[in-house]
Structures are given as structure tokens and as C-alpha cells.
C-alpha positions in Angstrom: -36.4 21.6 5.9 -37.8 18.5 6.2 -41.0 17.3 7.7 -40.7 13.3 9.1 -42.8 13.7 12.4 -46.0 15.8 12.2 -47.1 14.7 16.3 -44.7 15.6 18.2 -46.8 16.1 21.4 -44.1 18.8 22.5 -47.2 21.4 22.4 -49.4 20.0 24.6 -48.6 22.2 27.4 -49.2 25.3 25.5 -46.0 26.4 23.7 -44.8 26.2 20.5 -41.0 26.1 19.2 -39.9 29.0 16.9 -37.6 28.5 13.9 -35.0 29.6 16.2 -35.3 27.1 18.7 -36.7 29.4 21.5 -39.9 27.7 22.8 -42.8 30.5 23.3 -46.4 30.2 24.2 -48.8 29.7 21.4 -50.7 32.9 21.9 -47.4 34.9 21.8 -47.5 37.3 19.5 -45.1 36.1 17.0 -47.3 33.1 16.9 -50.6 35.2 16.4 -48.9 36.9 13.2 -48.0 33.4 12.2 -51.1 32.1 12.6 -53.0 34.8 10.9 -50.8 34.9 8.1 -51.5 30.8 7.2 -54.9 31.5 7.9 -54.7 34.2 5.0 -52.9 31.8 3.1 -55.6 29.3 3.3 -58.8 31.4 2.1 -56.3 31.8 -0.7 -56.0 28.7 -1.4 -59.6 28.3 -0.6 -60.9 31.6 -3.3 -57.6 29.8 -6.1 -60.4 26.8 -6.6 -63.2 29.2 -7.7 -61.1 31.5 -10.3 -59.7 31.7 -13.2 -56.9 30.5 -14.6 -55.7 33.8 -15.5 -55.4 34.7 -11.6 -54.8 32.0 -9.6 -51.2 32.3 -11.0 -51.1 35.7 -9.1 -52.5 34.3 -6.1 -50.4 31.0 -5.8 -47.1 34.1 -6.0 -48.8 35.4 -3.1 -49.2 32.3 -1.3 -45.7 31.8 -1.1 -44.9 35.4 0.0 -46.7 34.6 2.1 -44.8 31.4 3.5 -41.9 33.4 3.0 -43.2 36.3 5.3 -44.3 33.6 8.0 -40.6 31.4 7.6 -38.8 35.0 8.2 -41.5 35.7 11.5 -40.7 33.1 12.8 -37.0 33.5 13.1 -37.1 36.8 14.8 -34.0 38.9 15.2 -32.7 36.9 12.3 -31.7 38.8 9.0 -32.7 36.2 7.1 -34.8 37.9 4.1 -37.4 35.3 2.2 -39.6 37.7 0.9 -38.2 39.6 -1.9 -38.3 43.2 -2.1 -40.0 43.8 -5.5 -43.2 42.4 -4.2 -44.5 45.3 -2.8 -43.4 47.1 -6.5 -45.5 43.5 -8.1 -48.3 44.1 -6.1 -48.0 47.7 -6.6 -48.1 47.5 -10.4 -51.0 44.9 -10.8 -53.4 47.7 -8.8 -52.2 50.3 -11.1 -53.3 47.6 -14.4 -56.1 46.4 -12.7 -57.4 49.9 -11.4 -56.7 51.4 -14.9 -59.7 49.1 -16.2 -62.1 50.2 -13.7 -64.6 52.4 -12.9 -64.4 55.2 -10.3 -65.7 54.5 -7.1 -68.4 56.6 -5.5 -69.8 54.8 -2.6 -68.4 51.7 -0.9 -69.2 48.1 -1.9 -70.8 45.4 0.0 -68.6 42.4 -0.3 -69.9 39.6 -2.3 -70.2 38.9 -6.0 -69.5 35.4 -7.3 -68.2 33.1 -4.9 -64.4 33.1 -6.5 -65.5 37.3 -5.5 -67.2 36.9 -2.4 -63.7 34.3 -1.1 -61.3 36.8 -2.1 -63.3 39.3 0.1 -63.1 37.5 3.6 -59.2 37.0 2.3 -59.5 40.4 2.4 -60.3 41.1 5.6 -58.2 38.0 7.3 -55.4 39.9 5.3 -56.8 43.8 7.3 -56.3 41.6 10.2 -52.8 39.9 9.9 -51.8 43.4 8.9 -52.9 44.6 12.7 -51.3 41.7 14.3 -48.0 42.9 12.1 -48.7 46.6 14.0 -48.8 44.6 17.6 -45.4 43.0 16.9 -43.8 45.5 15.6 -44.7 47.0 18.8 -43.4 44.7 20.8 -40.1 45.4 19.4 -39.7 42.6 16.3 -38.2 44.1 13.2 -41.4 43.2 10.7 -39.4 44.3 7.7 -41.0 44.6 4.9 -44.1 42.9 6.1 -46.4 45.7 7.1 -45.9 47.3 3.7 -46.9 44.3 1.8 -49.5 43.2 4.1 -51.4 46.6 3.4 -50.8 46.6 0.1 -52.0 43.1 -0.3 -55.1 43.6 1.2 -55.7 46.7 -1.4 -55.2 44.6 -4.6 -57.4 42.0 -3.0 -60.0 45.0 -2.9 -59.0 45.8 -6.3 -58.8 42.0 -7.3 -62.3 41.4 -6.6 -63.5 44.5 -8.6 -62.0 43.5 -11.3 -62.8 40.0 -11.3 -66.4 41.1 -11.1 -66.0 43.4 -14.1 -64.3 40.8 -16.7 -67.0 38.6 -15.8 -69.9 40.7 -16.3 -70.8 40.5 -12.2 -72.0 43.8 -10.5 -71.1 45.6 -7.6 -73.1 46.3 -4.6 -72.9 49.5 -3.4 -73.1 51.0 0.2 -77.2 52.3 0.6 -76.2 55.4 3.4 -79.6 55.9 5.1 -80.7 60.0 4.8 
């Protein structure tokens, strides 16, 4: 694909074109999932310019899963598969690693930490919310695929990501105070 023309002014009226051609309005919910899944993609982007080498490999692999997640929404009814199926298995398997490392958890956190730490927690919970936009699709009949799985599990090794992150660099975690 190819990008000449990025005004078009076609949606200035409220609707948007699909990949498919069909012209839908830009708060259909195709177009929220899209939309929450390059906002996603951008704190990702966004936390990749505070971290470490190491990890913004992992996350730029993300990124484009999650291009490829947003290229296959918005051809819908299309079998066209962009997302590989082992990523849920990749994301799957750097939890395990990561989690292996780690201490046990007995309260909940308070997101923060260093700012790479503190970024990859509101990806986090963009990611929580793309994932419930996934549910209102599917339930409007679209065939999400293998999206849901990877959206949830995605937002569980960005938990995991951030704990770990704070443990190989010395940070500390701030746990939940439950008033007695």
C-alpha cells in the first residue's frame, strides 16, 4: 500500500473508508477498535524512548502486531490473517521468563516506577481497553480472530513487563495500602 495523499477531505462528513472499500461512520465500532489499537500502539512507541535496549526490541514486535491486528480489522469478513499465530505462544513465553525472575505478589501495585515503568503502565490500561472494544465487536458479529487472545495476554506481560523492568533496575514497587 502506498500512501501519496494524506488530505483527502473524504471524512469530513463523518465517515471513514475501510480497507474494504465500505464507507462507515468514524465512531463505528470497527473504527473504535481501530482507533484504540493505534492509540495503544503509540504509548508504545511513546514508553520504547524511555527503555532499554534490551526491550524495546520486544515492543517494536508488538507494535507491528499490532498494525497487523488493526490492517486485518479493518477488512472485516476477510480471511486475510496478518497476525501470526505464535504470538500469543511469544507473548506467552516471555511472562513465563519474566515471571520466573520475580517475586510473588501479595497485594496489588500502584502503577508508576520510572517513567520507561510508569509509560508502559497507561499502555497497559489503553491495551485493558482496546481489549473491551475487541468484546463489543465481536458482539456485533465480526470474527476478531485471534485478537481478543492476544489483546489479553498483551496487556498481562505489560503488567509483567513493568515489574520486571523495575526489578533489573533496582526500582521498587508500590503496593496497594487496603484501609482496615
Amino acid at each position: 500500500m502506498r500512501i501519496s495523499k494524506v488530505t483527502t477531505k473524504t471524512g469530513d462528513k463523518g465517515k471513514t473508508e475501510l480497507g474494504d472499500g465500505k464507507r462507515v461512520l468514524k465512531d463505528h465500532p470497527v473504527m473504535v477498535f481501530i482507533g484504540e489499537i493505534d492509540e495503544l500502539n503509540s504509548h508504545l512507541g511513546l514508553a520504547i524512548t524511555a527503555s532499554h535496549d534490551d526491550l524495546a526490541g520486544e515492543l517494536r514486535g508488538i507494535q507491528q502486531d499490532l498494525f497487523n491486528i488493526g490492517g486485518e480489522a479493518s477488512m472485516p469478513g476477510s480471511d486475510m490473517e496478518l497476525l501470526p499465530q505464535d504470538r500469543v505462544t511469544f507473548l506467552e513465553r516471555a511472562i513465563e521468563k519474566m515471571n520466573a525472575e520475580l517475586p510473588s505478589l501479595k497485594e496489588f501495585i500502584l502503577p508508576g516506577g520510572d517513567e520507561f515503568c510508569a509509560r508502559l503502565h497507561v499502555a497497559r490500561a489503553v491495551c485493558r481497553r482496546a481489549e473491551r472494544s475487541c468484546v463489543t465487536l465481536m458482539n456485533t458479529g465480526v470474527d476478531v480472530k485471534s485478537w481478543l487472545t492476544f489483546l489479553n495476554r498483551l496487556s498481562d506481560y505489560l503488567f509483567v513487563l513493568v515489574r520486571y523492568a523495575n526489578k533489573i533496575q533496582g526500582g521498587s514497587e508500590t503496593p496497594w495500602e487496603r484501609e482496615n
